[in-house]
N, C-alpha and C positions, 0 to 999 in steps of 0.2 A: 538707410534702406528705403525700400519705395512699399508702397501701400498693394497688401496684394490683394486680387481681385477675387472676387464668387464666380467660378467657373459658372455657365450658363449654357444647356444643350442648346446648337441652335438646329430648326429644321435646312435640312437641304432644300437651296432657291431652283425649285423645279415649276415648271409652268405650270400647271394644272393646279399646285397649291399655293403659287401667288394668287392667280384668279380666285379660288375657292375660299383664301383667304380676305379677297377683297369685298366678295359678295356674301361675307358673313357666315361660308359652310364650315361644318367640322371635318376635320382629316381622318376621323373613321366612316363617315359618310362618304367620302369621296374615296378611301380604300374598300369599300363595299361596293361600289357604283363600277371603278372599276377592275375589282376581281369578278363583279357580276357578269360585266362584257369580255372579259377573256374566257370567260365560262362557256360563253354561247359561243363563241366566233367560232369553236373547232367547226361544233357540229355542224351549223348555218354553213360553212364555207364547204363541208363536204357533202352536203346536201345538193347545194348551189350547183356541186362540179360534177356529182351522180345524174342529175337533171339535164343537165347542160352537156353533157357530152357523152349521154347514153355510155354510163360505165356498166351498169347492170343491166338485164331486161326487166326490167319495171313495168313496161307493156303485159307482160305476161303475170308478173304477181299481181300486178291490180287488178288485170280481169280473173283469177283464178280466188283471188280475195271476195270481191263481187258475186260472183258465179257462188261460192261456200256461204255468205252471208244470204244470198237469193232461198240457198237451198236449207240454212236455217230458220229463215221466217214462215218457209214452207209448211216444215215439220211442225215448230211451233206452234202454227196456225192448224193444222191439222188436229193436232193433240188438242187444242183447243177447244175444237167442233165435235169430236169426240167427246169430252169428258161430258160436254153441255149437251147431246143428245144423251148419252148414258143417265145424266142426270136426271132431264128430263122423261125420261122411261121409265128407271126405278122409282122415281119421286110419285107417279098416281097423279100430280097434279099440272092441269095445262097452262095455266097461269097465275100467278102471286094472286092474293087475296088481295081490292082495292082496299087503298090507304084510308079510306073513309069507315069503313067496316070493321077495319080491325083497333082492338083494345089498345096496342101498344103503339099507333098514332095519337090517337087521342088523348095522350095525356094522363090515363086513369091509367096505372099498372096494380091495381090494389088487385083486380077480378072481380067487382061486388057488378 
């Protein structure tokens, strides 16, 4: 009878993990790398084809995106001016006390 042998898996000689083997990569590194780029390619290439050959009007959402972000900073900015003249009204006071003057710059918060 002949001498039997230790089965041994071997990997499939596909290009990308001869090289990957050649330059010392692992083959979970290289099935991460590329399930990472099947990941993207849907979206990129639909993206690409939305752009590229006016599937949607996009003209019209980014200026109506624009035009609603304009009219947020607006309001924002309003309430802003707002709250800081209200402030300034019920506060009595027209301006902060200089830093020189007061107790809790200088370092001493005891009050003596």
């Amino acid at each position: 009878m002949g001498r039997a042998r230790a089965r041994v898996p071997r990997r499939p000689p596909f290009l990308l993990s001869t090289i990957a083997g050649a330059i010392g990569l692992n083959e979970n590194l290289i099935d991460t790398i590329v399930s990472g780029i099947a990941f993207i390619a849907l979206p990129v290439s639909v993206a690409i084809a939305v752009l590229q050959y006016h599937l949607y009007d996009l003209d019209v959402v980014v200026k109506k995106a624009l035009v609603a972000g304009a009219l947020v900073l607006l309001v924002i900015g309003a309430y802003a001016a707002v709250v800081g003249l209200l402030g300034v009204v019920t506060s009595g006071n027209e301006a902060p006390a200089p830093c020189s003057s007061s107790r809790w710059c200088s370092g001493s918060r005891s009050g003596r």
